[in-house]
C-alpha positions in Angstrom: 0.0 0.0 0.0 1.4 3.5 -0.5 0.1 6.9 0.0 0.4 10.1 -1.3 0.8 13.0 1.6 -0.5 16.4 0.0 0.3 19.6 1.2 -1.3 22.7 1.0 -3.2 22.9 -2.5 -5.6 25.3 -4.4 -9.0 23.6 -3.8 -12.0 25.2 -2.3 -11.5 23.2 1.1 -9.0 25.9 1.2 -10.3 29.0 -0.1 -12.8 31.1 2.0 -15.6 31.5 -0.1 -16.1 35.0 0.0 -13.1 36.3 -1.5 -13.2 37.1 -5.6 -9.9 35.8 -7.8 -7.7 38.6 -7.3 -7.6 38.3 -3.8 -7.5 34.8 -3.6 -4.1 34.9 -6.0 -2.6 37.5 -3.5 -3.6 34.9 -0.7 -2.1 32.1 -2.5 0.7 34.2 -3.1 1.5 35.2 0.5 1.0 31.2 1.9 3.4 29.8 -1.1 6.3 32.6 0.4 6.0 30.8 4.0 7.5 27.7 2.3 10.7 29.9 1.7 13.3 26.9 0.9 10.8 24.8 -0.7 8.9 25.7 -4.5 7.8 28.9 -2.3 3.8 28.1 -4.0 0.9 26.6 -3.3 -0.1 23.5 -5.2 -2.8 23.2 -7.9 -5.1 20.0 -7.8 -2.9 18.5 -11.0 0.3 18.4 -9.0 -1.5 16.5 -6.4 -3.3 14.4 -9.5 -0.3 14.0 -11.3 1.9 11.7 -8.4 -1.3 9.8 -7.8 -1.2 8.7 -11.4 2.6 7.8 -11.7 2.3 5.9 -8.8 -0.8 3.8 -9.9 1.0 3.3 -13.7 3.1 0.6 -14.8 5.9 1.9 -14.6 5.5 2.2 -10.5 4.3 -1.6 -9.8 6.9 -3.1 -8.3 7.1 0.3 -5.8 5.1 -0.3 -2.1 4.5 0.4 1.3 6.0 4.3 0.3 4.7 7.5 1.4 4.7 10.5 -1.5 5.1 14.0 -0.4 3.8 16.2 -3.0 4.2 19.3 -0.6 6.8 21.4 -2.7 9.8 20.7 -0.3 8.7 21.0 3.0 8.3 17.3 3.9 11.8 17.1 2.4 13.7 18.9 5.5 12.6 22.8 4.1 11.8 24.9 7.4 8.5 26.5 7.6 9.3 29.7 8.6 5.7 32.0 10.1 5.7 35.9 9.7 7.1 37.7 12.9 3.9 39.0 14.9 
């Protein structure tokens, strides 16, 4: 069995409902900077999509009991680093 461990991605479980497009970008924006050694973005719902099909293809059968971070970096040792308040 393997699993794929998403991080934070653009779906609207995520994004408040009131706020129009441009907003929402500047939003997305300002998250993605918090990962500062990673990709420094926020993931869209084909990243996420993308690793769940490699790993159920072919080409991935003999791979098992393996956990995927598609979290642009920060699973990978990256510090999350919060705004000073």
């Amino acid at each position: 069995m393997n699993a794929i461990l998403p991080g934070i991605t653009d779906t609207a479980m995520i994004r408040p409902p009131e706020l129009d497009d441009a907003t929402w970008e500047q939003a997305k924006a300002a998250v993605g900077k918090l990962n500062v050694d990673g990709l420094g973005t926020v993931a869209d719902p084909e990243h996420i999509a993308t690793a769940v099909l490699a790993m159920a293809g072919d080409e991935f059968g003999y791979l098992t009991g393996v956990s995927l971070p598609v979290d642009g970096g920060i699973a990978a040792g990256r510090r999350l680093l919060l705004p000073e308040q």
